[in-house]
PDB file of the backbone (N, CA, C, O) and the ligand in Angstrom, with CONECT records:
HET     ZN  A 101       1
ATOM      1  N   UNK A   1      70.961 -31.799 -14.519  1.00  0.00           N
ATOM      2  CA  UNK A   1      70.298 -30.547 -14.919  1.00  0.00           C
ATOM      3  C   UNK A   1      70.836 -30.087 -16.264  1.00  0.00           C
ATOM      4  O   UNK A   1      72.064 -30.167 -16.233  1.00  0.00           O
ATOM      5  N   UNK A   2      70.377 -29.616 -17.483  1.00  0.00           N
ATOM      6  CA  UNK A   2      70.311 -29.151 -18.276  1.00  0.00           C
ATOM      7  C   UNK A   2      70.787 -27.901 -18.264  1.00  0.00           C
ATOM      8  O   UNK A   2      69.929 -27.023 -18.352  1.00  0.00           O
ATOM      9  N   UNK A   3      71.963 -27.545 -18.176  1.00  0.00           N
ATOM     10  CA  UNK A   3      71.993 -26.163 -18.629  1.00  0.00           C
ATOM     11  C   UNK A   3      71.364 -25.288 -19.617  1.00  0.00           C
ATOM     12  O   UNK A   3      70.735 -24.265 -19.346  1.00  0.00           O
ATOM     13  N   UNK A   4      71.506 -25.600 -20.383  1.00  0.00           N
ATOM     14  CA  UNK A   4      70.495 -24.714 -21.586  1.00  0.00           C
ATOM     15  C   UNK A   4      68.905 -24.234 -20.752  1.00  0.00           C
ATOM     16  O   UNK A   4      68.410 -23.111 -20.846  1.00  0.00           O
ATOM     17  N   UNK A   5      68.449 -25.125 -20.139  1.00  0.00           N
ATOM     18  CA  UNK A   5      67.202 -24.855 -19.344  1.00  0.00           C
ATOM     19  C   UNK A   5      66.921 -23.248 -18.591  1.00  0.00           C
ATOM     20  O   UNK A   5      66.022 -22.409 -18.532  1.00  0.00           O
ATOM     21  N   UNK A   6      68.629 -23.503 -17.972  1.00  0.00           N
ATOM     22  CA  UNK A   6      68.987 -22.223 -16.941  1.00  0.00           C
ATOM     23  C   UNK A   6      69.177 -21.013 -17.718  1.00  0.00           C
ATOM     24  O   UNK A   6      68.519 -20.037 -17.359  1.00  0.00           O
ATOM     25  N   UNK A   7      69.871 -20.904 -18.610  1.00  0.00           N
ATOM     26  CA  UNK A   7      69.935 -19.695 -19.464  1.00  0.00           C
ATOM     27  C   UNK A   7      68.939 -19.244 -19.847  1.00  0.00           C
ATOM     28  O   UNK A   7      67.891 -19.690 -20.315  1.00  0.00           O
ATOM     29  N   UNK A   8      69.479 -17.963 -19.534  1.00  0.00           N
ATOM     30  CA  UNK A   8      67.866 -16.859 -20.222  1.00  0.00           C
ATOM     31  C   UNK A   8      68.083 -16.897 -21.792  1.00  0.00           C
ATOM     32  O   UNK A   8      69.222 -17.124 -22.201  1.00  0.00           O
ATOM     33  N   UNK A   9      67.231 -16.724 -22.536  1.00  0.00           N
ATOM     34  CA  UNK A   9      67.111 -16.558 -24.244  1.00  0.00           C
ATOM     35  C   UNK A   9      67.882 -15.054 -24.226  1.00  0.00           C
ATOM     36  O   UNK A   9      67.541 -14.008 -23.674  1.00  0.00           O
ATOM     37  N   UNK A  10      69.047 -15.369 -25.045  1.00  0.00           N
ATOM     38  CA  UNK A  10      69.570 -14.020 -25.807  1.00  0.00           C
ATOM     39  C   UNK A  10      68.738 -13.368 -26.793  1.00  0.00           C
ATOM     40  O   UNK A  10      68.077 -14.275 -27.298  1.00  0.00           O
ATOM     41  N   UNK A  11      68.461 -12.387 -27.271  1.00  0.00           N
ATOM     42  CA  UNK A  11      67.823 -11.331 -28.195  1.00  0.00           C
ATOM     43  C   UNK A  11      68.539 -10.236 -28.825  1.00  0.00           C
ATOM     44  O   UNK A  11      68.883  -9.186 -28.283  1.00  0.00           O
ATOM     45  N   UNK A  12      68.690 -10.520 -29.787  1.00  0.00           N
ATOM     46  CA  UNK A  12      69.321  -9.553 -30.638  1.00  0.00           C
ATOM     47  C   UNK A  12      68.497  -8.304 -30.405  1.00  0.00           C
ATOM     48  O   UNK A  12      67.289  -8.208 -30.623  1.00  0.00           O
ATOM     49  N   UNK A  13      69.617  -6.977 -29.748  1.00  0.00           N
ATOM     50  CA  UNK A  13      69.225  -5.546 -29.508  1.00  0.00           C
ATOM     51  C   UNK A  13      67.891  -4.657 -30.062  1.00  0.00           C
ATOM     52  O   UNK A  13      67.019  -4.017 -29.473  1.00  0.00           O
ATOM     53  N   UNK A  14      68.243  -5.014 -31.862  1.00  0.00           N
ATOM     54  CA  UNK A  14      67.572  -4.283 -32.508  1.00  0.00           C
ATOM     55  C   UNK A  14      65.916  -5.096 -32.999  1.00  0.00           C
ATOM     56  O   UNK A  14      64.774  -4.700 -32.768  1.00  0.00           O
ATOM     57  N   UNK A  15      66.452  -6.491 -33.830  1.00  0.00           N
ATOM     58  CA  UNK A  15      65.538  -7.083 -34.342  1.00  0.00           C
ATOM     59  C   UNK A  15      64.914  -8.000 -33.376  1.00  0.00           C
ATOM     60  O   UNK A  15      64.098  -8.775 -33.874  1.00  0.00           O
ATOM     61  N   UNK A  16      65.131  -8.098 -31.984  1.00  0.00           N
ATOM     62  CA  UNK A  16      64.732  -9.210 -31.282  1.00  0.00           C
ATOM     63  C   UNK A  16      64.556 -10.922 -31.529  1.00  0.00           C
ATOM     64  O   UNK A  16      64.051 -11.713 -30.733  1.00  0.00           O
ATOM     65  N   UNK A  17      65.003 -11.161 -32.578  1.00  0.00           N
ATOM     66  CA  UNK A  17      64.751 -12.258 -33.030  1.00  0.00           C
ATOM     67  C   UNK A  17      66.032 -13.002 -31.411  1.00  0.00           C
ATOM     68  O   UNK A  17      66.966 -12.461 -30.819  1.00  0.00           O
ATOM     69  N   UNK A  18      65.395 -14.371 -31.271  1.00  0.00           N
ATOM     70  CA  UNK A  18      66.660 -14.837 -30.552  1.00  0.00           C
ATOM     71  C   UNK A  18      67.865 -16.052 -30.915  1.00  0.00           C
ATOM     72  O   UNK A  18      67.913 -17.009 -31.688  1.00  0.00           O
ATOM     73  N   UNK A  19      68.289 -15.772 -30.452  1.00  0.00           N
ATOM     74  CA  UNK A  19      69.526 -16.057 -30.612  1.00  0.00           C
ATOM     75  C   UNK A  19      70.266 -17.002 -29.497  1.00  0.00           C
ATOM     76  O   UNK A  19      70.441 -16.880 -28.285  1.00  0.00           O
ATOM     77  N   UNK A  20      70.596 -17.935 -30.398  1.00  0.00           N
ATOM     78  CA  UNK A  20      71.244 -19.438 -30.219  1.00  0.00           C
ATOM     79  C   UNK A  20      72.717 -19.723 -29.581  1.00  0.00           C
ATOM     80  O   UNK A  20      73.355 -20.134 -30.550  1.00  0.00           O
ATOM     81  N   UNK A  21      73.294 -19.720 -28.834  1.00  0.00           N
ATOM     82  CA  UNK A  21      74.861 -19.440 -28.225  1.00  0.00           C
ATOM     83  C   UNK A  21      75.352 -20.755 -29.232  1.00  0.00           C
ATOM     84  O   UNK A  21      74.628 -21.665 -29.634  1.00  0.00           O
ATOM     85  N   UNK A  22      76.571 -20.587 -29.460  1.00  0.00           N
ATOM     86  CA  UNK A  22      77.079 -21.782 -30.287  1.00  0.00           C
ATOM     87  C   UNK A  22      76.878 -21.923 -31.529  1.00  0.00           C
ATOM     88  O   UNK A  22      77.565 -22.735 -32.148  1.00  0.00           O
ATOM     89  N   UNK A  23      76.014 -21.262 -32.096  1.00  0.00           N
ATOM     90  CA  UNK A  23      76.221 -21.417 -33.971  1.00  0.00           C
ATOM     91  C   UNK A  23      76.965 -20.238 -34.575  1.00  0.00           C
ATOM     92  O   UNK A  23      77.135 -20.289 -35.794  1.00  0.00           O
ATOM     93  N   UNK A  24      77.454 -19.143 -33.894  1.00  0.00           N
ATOM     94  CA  UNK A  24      77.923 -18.100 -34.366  1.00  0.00           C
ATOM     95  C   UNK A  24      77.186 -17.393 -35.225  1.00  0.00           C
ATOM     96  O   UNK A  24      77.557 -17.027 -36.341  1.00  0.00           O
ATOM     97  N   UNK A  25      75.747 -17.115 -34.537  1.00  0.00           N
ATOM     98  CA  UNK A  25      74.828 -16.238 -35.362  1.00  0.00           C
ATOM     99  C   UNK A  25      74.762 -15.007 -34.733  1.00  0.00           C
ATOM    100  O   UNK A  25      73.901 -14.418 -35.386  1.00  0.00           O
ATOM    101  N   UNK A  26      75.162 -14.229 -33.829  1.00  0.00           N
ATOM    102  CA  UNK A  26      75.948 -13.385 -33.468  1.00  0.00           C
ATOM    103  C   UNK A  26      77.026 -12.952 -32.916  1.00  0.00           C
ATOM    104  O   UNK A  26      77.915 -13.732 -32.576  1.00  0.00           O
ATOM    105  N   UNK A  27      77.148 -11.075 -32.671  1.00  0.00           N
ATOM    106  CA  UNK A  27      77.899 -10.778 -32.071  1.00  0.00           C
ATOM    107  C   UNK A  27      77.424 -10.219 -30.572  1.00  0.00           C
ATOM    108  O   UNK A  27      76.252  -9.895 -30.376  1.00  0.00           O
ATOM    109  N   UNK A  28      78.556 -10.128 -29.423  1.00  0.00           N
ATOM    110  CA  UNK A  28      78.674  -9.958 -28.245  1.00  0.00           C
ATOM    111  C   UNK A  28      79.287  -8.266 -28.384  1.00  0.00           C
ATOM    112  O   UNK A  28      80.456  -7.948 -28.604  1.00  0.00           O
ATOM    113  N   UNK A  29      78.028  -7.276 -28.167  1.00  0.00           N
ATOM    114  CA  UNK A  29      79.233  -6.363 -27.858  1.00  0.00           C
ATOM    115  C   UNK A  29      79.322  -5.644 -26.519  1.00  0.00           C
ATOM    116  O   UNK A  29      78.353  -5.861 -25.792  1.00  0.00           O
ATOM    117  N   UNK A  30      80.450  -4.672 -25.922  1.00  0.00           N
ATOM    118  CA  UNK A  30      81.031  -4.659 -24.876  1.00  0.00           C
ATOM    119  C   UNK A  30      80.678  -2.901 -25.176  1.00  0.00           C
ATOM    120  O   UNK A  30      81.171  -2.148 -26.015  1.00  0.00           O
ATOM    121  N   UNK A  31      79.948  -2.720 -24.441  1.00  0.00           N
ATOM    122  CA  UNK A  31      80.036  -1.043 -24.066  1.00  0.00           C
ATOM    123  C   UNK A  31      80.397  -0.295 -22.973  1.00  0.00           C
ATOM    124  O   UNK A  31      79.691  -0.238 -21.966  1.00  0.00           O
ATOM    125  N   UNK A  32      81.782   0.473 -23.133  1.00  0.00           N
ATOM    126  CA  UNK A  32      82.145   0.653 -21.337  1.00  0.00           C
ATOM    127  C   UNK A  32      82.005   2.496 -21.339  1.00  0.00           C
ATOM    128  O   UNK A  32      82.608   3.316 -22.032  1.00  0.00           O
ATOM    129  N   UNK A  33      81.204   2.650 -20.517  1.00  0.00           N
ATOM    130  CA  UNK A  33      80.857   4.595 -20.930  1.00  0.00           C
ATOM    131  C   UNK A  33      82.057   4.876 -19.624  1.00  0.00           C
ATOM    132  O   UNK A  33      82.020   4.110 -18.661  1.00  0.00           O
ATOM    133  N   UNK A  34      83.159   6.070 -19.657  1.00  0.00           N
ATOM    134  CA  UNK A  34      83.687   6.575 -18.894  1.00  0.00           C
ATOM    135  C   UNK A  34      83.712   8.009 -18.576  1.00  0.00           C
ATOM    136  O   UNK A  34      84.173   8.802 -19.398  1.00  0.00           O
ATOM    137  N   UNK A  35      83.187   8.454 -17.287  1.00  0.00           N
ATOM    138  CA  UNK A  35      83.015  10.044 -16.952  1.00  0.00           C
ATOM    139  C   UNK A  35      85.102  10.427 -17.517  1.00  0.00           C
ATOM    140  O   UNK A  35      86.147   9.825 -17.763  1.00  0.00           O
ATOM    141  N   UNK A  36      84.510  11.856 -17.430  1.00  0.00           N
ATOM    142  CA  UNK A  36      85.714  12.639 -17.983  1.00  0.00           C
ATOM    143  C   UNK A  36      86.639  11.959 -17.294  1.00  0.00           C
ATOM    144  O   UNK A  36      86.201  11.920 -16.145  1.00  0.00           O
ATOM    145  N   UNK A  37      87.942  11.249 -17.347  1.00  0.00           N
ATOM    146  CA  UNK A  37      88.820  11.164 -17.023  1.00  0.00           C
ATOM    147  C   UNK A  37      89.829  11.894 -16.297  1.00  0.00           C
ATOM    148  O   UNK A  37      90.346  11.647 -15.208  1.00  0.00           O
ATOM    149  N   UNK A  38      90.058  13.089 -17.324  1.00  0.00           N
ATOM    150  CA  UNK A  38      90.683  14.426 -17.160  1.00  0.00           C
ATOM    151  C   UNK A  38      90.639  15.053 -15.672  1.00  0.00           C
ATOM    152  O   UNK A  38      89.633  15.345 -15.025  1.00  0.00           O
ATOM    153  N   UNK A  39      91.902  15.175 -15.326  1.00  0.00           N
ATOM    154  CA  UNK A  39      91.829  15.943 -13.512  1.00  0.00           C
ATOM    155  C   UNK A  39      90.840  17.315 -13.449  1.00  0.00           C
ATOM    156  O   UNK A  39      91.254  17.865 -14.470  1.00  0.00           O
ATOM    157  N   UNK A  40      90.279  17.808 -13.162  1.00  0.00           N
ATOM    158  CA  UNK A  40      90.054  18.832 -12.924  1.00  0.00           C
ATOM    159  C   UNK A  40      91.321  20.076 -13.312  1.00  0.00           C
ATOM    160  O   UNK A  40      92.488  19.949 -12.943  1.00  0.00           O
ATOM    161  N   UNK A  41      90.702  21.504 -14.281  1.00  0.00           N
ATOM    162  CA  UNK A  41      91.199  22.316 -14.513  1.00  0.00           C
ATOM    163  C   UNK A  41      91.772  23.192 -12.955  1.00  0.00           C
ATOM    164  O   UNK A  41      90.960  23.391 -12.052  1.00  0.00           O
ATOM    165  N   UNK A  42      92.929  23.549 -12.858  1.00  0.00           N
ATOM    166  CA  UNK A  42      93.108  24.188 -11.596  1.00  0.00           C
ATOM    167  C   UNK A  42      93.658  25.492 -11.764  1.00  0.00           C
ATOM    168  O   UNK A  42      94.768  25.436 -12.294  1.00  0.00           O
ATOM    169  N   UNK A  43      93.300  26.562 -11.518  1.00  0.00           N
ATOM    170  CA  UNK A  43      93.376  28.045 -11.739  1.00  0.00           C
ATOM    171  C   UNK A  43      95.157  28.118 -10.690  1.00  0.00           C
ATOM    172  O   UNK A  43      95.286  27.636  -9.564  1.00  0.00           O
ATOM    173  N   UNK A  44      95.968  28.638 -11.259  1.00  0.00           N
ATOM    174  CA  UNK A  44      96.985  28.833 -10.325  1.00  0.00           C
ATOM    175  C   UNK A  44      96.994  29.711  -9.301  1.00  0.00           C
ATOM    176  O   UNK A  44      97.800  29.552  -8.384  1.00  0.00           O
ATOM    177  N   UNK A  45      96.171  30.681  -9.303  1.00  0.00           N
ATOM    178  CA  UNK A  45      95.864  31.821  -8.489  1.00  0.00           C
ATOM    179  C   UNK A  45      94.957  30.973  -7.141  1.00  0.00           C
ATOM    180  O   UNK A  45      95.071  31.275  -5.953  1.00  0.00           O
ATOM    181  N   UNK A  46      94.257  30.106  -7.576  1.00  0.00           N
ATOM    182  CA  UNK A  46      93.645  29.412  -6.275  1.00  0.00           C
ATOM    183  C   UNK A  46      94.618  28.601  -5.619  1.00  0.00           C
ATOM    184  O   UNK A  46      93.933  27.816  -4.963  1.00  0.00           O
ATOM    185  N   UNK A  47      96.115  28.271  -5.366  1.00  0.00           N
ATOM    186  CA  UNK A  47      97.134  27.997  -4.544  1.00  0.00           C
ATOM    187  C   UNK A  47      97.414  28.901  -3.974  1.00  0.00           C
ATOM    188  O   UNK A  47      98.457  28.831  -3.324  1.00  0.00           O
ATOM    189  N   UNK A  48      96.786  29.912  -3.948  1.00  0.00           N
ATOM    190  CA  UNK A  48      96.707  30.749  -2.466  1.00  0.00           C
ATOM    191  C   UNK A  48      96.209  30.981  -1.704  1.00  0.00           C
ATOM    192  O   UNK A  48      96.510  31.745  -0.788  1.00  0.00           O
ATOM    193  N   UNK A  49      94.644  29.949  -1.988  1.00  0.00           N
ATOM    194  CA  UNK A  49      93.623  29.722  -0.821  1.00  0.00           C
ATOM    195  C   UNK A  49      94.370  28.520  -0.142  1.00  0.00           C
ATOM    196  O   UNK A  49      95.507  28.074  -0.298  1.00  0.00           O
ATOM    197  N   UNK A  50      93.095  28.077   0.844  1.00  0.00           N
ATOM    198  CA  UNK A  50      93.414  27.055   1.332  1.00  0.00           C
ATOM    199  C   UNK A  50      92.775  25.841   0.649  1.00  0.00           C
ATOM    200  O   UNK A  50      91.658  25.384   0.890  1.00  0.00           O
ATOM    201  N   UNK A  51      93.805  25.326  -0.380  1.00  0.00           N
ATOM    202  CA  UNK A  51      93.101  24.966  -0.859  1.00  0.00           C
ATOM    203  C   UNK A  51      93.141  23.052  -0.750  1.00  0.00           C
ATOM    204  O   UNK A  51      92.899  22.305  -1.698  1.00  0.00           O
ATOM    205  N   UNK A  52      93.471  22.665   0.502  1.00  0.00           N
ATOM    206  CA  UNK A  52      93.252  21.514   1.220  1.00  0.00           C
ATOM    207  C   UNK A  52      91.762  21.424   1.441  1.00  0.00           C
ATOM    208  O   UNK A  52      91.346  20.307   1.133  1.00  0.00           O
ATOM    209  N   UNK A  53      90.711  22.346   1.930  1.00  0.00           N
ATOM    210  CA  UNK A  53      90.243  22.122   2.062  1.00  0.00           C
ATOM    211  C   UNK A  53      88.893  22.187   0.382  1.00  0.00           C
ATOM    212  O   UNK A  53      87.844  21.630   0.060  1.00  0.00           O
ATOM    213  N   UNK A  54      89.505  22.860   0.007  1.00  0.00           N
ATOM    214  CA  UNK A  54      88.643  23.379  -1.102  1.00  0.00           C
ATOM    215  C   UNK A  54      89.151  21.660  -2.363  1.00  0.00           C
ATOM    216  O   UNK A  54      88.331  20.934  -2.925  1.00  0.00           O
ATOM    217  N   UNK A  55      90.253  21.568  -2.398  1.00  0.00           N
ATOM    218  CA  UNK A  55      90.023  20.233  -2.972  1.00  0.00           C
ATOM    219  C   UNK A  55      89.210  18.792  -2.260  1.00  0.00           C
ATOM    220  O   UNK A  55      88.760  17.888  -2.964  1.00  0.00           O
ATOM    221  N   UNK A  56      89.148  18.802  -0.946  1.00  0.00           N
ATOM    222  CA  UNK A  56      88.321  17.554  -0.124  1.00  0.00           C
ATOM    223  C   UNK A  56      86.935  18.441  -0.656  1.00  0.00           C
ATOM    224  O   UNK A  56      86.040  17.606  -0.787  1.00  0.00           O
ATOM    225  N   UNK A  57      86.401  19.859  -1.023  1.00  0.00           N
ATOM    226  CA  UNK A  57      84.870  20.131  -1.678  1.00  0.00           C
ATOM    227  C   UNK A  57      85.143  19.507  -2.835  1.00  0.00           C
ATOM    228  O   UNK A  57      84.682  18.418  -3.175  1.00  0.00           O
ATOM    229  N   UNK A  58      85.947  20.236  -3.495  1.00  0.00           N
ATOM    230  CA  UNK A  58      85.694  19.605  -5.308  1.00  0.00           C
ATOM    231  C   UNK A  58      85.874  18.144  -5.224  1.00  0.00           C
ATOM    232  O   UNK A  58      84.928  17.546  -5.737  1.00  0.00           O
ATOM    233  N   UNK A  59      86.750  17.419  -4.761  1.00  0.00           N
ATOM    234  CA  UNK A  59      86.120  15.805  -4.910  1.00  0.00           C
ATOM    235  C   UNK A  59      84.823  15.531  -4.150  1.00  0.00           C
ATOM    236  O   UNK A  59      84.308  14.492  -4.565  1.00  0.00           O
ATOM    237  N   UNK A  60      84.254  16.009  -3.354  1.00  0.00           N
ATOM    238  CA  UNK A  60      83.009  15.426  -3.065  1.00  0.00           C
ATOM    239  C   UNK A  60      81.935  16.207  -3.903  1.00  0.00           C
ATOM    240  O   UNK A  60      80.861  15.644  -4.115  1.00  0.00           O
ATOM    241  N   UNK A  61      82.139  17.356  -4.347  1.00  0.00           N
ATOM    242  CA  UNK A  61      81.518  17.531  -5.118  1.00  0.00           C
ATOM    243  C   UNK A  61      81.579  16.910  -6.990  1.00  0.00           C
ATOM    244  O   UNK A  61      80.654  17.050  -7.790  1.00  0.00           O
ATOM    245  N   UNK A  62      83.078  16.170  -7.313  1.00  0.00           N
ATOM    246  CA  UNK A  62      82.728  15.863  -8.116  1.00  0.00           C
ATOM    247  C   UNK A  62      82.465  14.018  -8.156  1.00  0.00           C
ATOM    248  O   UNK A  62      82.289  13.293  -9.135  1.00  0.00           O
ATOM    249  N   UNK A  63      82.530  13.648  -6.580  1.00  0.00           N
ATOM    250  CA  UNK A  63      82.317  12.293  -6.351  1.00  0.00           C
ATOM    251  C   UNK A  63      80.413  12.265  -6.610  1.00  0.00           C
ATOM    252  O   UNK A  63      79.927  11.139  -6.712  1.00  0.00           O
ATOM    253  N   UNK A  64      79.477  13.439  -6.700  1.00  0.00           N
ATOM    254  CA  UNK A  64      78.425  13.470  -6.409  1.00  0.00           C
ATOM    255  C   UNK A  64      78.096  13.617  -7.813  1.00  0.00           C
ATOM    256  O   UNK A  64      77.198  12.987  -8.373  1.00  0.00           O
ATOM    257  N   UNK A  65      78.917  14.542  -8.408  1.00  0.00           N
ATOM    258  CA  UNK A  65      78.348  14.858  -9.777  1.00  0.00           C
ATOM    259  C   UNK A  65      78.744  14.197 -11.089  1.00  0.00           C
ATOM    260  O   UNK A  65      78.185  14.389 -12.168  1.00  0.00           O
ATOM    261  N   UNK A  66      79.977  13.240 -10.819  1.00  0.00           N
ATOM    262  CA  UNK A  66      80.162  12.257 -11.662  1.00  0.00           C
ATOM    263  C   UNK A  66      79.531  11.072 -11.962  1.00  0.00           C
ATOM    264  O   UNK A  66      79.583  10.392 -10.937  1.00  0.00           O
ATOM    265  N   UNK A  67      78.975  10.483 -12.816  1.00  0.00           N
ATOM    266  CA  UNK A  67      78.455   9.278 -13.268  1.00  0.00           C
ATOM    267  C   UNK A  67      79.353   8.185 -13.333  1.00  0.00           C
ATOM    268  O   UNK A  67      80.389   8.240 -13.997  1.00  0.00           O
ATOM    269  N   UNK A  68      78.944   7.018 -12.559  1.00  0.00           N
ATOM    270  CA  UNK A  68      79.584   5.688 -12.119  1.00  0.00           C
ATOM    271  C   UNK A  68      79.757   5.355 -13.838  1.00  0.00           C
ATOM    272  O   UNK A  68      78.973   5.681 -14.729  1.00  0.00           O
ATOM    273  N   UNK A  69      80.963   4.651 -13.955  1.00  0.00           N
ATOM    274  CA  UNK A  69      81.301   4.133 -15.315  1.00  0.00           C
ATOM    275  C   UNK A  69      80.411   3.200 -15.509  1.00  0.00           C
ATOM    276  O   UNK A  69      79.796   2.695 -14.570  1.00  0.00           O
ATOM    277  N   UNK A  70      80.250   2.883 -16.668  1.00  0.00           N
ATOM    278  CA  UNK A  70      79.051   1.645 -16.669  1.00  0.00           C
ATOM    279  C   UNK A  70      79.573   0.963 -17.925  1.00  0.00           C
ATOM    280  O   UNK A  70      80.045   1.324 -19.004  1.00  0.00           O
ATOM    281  N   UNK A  71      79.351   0.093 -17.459  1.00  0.00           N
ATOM    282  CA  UNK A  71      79.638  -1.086 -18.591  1.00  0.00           C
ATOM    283  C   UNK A  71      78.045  -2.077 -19.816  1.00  0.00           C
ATOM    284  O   UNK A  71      77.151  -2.776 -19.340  1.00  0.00           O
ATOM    285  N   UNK A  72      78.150  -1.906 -20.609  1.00  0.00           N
ATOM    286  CA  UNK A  72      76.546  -2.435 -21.347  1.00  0.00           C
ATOM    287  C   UNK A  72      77.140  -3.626 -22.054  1.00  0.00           C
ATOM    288  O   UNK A  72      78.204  -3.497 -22.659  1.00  0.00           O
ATOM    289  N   UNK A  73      76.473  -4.837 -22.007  1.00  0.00           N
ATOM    290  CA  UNK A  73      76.706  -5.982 -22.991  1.00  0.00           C
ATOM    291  C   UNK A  73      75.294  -5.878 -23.706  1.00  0.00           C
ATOM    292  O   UNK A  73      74.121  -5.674 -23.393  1.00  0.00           O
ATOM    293  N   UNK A  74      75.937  -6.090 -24.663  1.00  0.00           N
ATOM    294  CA  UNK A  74      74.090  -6.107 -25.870  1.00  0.00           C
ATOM    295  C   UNK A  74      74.429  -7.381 -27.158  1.00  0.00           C
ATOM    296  O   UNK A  74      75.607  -7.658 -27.387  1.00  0.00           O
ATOM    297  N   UNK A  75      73.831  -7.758 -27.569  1.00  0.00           N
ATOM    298  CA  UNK A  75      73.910  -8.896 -28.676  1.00  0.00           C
ATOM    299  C   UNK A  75      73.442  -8.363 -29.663  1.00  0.00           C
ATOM    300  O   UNK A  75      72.722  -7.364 -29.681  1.00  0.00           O
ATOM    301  N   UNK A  76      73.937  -9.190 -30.841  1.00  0.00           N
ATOM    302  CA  UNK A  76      73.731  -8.436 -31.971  1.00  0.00           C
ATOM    303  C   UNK A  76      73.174  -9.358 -33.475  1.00  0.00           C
ATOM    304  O   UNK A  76      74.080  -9.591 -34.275  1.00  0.00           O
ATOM    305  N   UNK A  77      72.384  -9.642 -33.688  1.00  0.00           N
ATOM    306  CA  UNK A  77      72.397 -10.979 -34.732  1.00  0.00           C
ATOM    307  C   UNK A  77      73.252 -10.434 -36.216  1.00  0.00           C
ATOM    308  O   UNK A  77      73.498  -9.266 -36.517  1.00  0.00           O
ATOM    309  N   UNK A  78      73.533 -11.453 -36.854  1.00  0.00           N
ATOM    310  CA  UNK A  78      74.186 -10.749 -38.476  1.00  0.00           C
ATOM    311  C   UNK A  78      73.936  -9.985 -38.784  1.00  0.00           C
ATOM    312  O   UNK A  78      74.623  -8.987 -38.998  1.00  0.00           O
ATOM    313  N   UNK A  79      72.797 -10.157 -38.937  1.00  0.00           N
ATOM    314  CA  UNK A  79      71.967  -9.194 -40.174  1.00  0.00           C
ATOM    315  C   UNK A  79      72.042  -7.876 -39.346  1.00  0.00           C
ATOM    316  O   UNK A  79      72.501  -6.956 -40.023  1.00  0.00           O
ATOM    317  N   UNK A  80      71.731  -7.540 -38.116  1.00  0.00           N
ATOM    318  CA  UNK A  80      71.638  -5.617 -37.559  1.00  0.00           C
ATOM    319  C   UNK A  80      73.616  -5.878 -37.549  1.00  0.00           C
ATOM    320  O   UNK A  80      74.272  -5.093 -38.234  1.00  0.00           O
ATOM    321  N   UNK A  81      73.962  -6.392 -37.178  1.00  0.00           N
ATOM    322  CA  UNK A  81      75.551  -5.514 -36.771  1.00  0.00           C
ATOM    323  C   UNK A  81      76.118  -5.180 -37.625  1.00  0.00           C
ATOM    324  O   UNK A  81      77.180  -4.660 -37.284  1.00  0.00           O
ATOM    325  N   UNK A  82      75.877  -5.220 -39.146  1.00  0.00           N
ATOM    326  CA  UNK A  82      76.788  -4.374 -39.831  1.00  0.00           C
ATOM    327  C   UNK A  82      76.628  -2.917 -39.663  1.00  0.00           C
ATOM    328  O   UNK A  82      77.558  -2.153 -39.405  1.00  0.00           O
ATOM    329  N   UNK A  83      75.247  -2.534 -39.845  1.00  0.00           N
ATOM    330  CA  UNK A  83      74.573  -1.563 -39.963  1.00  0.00           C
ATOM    331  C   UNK A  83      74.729  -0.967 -38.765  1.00  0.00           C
ATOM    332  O   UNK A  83      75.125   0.196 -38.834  1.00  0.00           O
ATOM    333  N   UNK A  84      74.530  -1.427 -37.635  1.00  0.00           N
ATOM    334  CA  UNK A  84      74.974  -1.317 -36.084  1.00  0.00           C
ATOM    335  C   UNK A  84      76.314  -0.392 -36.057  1.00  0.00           C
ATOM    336  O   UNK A  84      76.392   0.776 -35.677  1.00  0.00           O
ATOM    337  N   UNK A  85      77.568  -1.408 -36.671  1.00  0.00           N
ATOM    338  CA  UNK A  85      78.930  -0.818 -36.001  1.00  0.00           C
ATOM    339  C   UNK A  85      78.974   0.603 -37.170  1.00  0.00           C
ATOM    340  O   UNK A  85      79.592   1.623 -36.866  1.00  0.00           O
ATOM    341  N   UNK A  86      78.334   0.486 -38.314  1.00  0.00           N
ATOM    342  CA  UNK A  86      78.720   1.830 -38.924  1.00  0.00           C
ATOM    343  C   UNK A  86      78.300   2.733 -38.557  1.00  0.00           C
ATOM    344  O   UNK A  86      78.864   3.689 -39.091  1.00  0.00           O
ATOM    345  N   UNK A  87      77.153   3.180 -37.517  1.00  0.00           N
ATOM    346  CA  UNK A  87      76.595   4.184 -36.852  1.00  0.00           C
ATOM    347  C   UNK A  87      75.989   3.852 -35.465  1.00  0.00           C
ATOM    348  O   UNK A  87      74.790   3.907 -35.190  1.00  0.00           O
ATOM    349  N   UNK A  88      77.078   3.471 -34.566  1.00  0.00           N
ATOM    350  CA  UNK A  88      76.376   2.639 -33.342  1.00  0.00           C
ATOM    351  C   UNK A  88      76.281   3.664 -32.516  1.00  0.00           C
ATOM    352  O   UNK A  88      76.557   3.350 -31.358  1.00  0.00           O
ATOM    353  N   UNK A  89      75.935   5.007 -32.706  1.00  0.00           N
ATOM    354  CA  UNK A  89      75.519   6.209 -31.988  1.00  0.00           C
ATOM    355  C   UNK A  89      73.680   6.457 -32.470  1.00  0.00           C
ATOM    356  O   UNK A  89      72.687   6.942 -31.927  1.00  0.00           O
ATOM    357  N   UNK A  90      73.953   5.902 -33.589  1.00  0.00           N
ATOM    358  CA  UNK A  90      71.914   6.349 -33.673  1.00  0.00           C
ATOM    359  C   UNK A  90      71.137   5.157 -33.447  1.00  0.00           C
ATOM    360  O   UNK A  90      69.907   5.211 -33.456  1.00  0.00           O
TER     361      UNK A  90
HETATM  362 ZN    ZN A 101      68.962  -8.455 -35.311  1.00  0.00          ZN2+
END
């Protein structure tokens, strides 16, 4: 069996043109998005609730309202990735 057969055709993100594995006519890039990291702000005055139970709410409430990290691979041919990494937000 032919591998090459099995592979899907890569496509460069922007220009779609495709793209060849092995000649180094592009780049591979790695996008990993991460929800806030940061613990939750905690008021000191609320350590006088009960707040066993009020933290098992705020993690399920922020297990519900946080976005799963996600990871994006995208390809990139020469010619878009310069232009790409200098403003890879627009
Ligand atoms: Zn391109």
């Amino acid at each position: 069996m032919d591998p090459d057969e099995a592979a899907p055709p890569i496509h460069c993100a922007r220009c779609v043109t495709e793209l060849i594995p092995g000649r180094g006519e592009f780049y591979v890039v790695e996008i990993e998005a991460k929800a806030d990291p940061t613990p939750p702000i905690l008021d000191p005055s609320d350590l006088k609730r009960d707040y066993k139970s009020e933290i098992n709410a705020l993690v399920a409430e922020l297990e519900h309202l946080a976005p799963q990290n996600q990871r994006v691979t995208i390809h990139l041919c020469m010619s878009c990735y310069p232009a790409w990494i200098e403003k890879p937000a627009s």
